[in-house]
N, C-alpha and C positions, 0 to 999 in steps of 0.2 A: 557382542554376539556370544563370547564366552563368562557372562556373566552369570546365568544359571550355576551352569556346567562348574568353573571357577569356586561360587559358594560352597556346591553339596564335597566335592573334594577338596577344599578347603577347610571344612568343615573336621572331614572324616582324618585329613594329615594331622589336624591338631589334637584330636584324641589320642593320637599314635606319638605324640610328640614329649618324651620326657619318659614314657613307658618303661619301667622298668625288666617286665617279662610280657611278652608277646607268643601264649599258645598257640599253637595249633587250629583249636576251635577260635579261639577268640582271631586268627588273621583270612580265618573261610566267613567269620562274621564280618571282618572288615570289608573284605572282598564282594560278599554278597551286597554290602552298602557300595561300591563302586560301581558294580558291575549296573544296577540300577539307577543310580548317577548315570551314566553314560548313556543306557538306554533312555532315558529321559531325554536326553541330550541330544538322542535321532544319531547316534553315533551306530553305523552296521552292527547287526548283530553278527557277523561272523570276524569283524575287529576286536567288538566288546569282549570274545570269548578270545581270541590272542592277546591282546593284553590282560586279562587276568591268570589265562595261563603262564605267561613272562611271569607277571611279577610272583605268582604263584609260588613257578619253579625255584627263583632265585633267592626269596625269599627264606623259603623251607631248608636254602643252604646253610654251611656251617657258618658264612661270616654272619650270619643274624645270630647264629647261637651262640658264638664265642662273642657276642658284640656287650658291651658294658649298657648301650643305648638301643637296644633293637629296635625300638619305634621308629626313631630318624634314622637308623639304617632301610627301612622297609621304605618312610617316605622317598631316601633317597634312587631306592631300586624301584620304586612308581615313578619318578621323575626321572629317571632313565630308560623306561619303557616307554613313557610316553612322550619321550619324546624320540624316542627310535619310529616311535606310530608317526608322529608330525615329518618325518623324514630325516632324522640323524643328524650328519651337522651340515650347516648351514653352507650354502654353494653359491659363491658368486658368481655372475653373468661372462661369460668367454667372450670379451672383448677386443681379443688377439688380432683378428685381421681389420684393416683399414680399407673400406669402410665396414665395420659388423654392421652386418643385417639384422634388427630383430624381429621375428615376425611378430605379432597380434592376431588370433583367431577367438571368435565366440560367437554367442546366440546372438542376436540381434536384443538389443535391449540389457545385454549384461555388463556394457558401459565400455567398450573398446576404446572409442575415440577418445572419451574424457579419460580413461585410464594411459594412451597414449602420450598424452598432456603431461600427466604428472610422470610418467616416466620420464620424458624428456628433460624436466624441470632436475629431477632428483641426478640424472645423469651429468647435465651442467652444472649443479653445483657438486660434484666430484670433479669437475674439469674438464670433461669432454666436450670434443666441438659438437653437437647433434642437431640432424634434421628431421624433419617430420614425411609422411608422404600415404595419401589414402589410395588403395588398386582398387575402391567399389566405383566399380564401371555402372552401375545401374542406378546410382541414387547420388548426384551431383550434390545434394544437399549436408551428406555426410563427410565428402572433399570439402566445403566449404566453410563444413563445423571445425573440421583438423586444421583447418587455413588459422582458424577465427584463434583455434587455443595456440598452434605455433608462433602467432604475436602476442597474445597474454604474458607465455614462457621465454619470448626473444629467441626464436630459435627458427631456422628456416623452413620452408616450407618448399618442397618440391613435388611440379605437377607431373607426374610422369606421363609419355606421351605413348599411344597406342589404343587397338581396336578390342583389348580383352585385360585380363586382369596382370596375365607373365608378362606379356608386352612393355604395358605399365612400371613393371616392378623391375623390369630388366632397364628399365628407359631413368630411372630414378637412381637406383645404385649406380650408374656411368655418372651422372651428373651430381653425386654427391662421393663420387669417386676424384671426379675433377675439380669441387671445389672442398675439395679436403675436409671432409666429414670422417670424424672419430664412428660415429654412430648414423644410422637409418634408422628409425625406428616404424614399419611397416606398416598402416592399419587395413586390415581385408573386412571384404564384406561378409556381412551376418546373414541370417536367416532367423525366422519363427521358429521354427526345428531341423534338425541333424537332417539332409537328404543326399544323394548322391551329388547331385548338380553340385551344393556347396564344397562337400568332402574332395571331389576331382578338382575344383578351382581352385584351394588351398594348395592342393598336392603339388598342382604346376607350378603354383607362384616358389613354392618353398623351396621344389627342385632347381629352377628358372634364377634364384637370386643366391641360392647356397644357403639361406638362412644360418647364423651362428648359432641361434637362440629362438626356440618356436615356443611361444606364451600363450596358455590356454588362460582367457577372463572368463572366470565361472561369477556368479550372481551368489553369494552367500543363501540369498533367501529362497530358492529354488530346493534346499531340501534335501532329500535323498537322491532329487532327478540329475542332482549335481555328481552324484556317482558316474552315472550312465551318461551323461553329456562328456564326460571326462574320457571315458571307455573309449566312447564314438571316435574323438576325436584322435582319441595319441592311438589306438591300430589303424586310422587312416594316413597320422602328419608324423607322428612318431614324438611326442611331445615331449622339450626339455623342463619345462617345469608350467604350470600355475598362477594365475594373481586373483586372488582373493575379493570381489569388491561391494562393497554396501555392508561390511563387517560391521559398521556403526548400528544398524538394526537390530530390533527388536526381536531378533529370530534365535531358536536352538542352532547350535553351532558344529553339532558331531557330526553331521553326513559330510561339511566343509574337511573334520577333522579326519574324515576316513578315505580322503582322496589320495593322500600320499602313498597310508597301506595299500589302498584295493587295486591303482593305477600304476604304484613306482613314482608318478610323476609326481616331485616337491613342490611346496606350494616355496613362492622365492618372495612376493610382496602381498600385501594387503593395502586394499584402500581402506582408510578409517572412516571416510564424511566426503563431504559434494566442495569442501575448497581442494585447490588446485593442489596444495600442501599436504593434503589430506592421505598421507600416504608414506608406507612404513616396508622397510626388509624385511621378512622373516626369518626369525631364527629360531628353530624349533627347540632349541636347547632353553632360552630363553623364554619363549613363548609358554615351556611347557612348568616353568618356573611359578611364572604369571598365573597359570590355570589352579596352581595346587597352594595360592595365596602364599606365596615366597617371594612376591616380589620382582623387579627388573633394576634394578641399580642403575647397571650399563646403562638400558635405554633410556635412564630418567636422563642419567648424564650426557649423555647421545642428545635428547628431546632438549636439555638447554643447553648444550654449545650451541643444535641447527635454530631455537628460537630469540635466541639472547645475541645483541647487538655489542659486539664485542669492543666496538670503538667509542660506545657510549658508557658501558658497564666499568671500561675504564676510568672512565670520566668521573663517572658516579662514585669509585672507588677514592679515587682523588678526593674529592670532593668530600665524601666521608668520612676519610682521615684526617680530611683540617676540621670536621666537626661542623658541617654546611651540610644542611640536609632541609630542602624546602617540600614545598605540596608540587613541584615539578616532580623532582626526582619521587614522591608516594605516585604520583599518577604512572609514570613508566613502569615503577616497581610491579604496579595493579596488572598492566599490560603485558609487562615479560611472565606474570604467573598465566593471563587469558592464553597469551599464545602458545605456552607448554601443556593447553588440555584444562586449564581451570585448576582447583583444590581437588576433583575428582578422579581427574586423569591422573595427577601424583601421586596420591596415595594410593591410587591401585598398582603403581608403580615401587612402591616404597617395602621392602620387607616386614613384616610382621603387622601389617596393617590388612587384619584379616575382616572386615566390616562385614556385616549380612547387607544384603543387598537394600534392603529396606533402609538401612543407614543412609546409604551411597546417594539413592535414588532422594535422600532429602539435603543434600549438601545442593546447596544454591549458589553458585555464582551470580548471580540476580546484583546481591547486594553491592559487591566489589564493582559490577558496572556502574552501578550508580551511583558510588562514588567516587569513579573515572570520569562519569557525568557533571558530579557536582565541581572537581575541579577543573572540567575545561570549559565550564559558566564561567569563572574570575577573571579579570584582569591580570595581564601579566606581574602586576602591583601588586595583585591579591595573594597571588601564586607564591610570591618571593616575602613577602610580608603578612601574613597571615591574621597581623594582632589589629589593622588598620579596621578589620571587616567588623562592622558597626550592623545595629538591626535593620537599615534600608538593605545595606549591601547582604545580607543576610538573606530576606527577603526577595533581592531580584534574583538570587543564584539561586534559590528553590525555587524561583518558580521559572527560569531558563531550565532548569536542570528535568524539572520533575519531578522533585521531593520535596520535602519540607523540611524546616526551619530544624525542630528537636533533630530530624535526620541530619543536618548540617552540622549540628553542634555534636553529637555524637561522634562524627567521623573526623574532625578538630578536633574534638579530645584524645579519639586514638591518635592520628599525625601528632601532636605535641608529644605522647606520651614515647612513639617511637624515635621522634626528633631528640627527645634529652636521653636517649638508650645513646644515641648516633655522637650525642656532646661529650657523653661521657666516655665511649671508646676512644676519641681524643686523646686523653686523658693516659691512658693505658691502661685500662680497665676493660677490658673485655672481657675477663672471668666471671669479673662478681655483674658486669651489665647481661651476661649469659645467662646467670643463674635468676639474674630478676625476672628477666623475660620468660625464663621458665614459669617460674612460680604465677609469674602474673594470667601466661596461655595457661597454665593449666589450671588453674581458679575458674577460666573464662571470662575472667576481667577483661583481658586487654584484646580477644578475639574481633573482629569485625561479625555483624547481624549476618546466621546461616550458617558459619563457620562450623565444623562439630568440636568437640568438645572431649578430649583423647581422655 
């Protein structure tokens, strides 16, 4: 969602970046290229002009003039602007009473239930006990979507009992009071648009259960109306923060980014995608990092402790250092990179990996499944002995797989090539096995087909 956005200010930090002198004219020149970033970007025009007045001000101050570096000092006062705009720093959820209630409110269609799901998911692996539980009294089909993702997540489900939505919600908190729930996590009914009917049923439930935590799901791709939906909702509920969902879209991202300013209310999560996992904290400190191509560190390292199998990777490590390295361990290898986001999600992740989008958009993952494909054709024989595979065996693995033969042999040359990197760290060489592997990515010799080419 913020990859437009992301580019043009990426763009413009790295002009500024190394500057020796930074006039006057030349930072109303920067600014005028921000300020039109942003508007592009569908970001409020009455945001766009507070943040460039912020950085404006701050700018024009004495630490940019006594600065040996004013360029990255300016970057640094954008990236502190904006993300005082994103909402300051980051607020975790008030989990204090047993059971916290959290509500869930939004439009109907901006993904409450399924966003329900993964909240619950991401709650129990921090350790809480949690349940699930839907108060739409009018649409039995939406109780029984929240039923369907509570045993996806392993996580209970309670029907609460009664003739309206308080009833409900009052009748669920007692019984996830009694069976010792850390967490409730509430889902209420939606509507087509904002009306009273909706905005009064909200209001009971929330009053009715105490809520700890009232969560407005906005639709990323709703636009500016995503302002006004946000309005409606927190002078009716009073709303503690935001969740973000269908960020993965193809959409401008600034009216998302101007809900913090214009409402108060911080945005706390974002959905990334339609799997259950698919789903990220906000940190606007960090987020706002990401936008101005700096990078996320943290998160990459956050993204591989929560996607990397800690009791394999051991193993693997084991196993590395006695200098054992098969086409099993490259197949896992292939997978722990798919489930951290692919080659694309890291490097946008990765500092100084400022790519044009155009770049981005041709990095293919494509290849790497396919040769996850190619070795889970082999026999467990194949897998561990690689040298056995003869032209039959060659031939039924491409054509179980879906490639072909030359493709086969290609991705065999890479696996050997990193299997004798793996023999020789053995050894105690892992300096001069670092600097081969350099030399070799970065020729694009030893790259896998799609990879780019730094």
């Amino acid at each position: 969602m913020f990859n437009s956005l992301s580019e043009k200010l990426g763009n413009i930090a790295n002009k500024l970046r190394g500057a020796a002198r930074v006039s006057e004219a030349d930072l109303d020149a920067t600014l005028r290229e921000m300020r039109l970033a942003l508007l592009e970007a569908d970001v409020a025009l009455p945001v766009t002009r507070h943040l460039m007045s912020e950085v404006r001000e701050r700018a024009l101050g004495a630490e940019v003039a006594k600065s040996l570096q004013p360029g990255q000092v300016i970057i640094k006062i954008l990236n502190d602007a904006l993300a005082d705009l994103l909402g300051g720093q980051r607020r975790d959820l008030d989990l204090s009473k047993i059971p916290s209630v959290i509500l869930l409110c939004g439009l109907q269609g901006a993904g409450k239930t399924t966003t329900a799901g993964k909240l619950a998911r991401l709650l129990v692996s921090q350790g809480k006990k949690v349940a699930l539980t839907s108060v739409d009294a009018t649409r039995p089909a939406a109780r029984e979507q929240l039923q369907i993702l509570a045993g996806q997540v392993d996580v209970q489900y309670i029907a609460g009992e009664g003739h309206n939505a308080a009833a409900m919600a009052r009748s669920a908190v007692k019984q996830a009071g009694r069976d010792g729930h850390h967490v409730l996590i509430l889902d209420t009914a939606g509507r087509q648009v904002v009306d009273d009917e909706l905005m009064n049923e909200i209001r009971d439930v929330a009053t009715a259960v105490d809520a700890t935590e009232r969560l407005l799901v906005l639709d990323a791709m709703t636009g500016q109306t995503a302002l006004q939906i946000a309005e409606q909702f927190h002078s009716a509920v009073n709303m503690s923060g935001c969740i973000l969902t269908k960020t993965d879209a193809d959409v401008r991202g600034g009216a998302a980014l101007s809900v913090a300013h214009s409402t108060g209310v911080p945005i706390r999560y974002v959905g990334t995608g339609e799997k259950i996992d698919a789903f990220e904290l906000f940190d606007p400190q960090r987020m706002a990092g990401r936008i101005l191509g700096q990078g996320d560190v943290v998160g990459l390292v956050e993204k591989i402790q929560s996607s990397v199998d800690h009791e394999q990777a051991e193993k693997a490590a084991v196993r590395m250092n006695k200098g054992q390295f098969d086409l099993n361990d490259f197949a896992e290898q292939l997978g722990q990179m798919q489930n951290m986001g692919g080659m694309a999600g890291m490097l946008k992740m990765m500092p100084g990996m400022n790519l044009p989008q155009e770049a981005m958009d041709q990095i293919d993952d494509k290849p790497v499944k396919r040769m996850q494909a190619m070795v889970y054709s082999m026999t467990a024989k194949e897998r561990k002995y690689p040298k056995l595979m003869n032209g039959s065996r060659k031939r039924r693995i491409a054509m179980g797989s879906g490639t072909s033969v030359p493709e086969l042999n290609r991705m065999l040359k890479q696996f050997m090539q990193m299997q004798r990197m793996m023999k020789k760290m053995k050894g105690g060489k892992g300096k001069r096995m670092l600097a081969q592997m350099m030399g070799k990515f970065g020729g694009g010799g030893g790259m896998p087909p799609g990879m780019p080419r730094m």
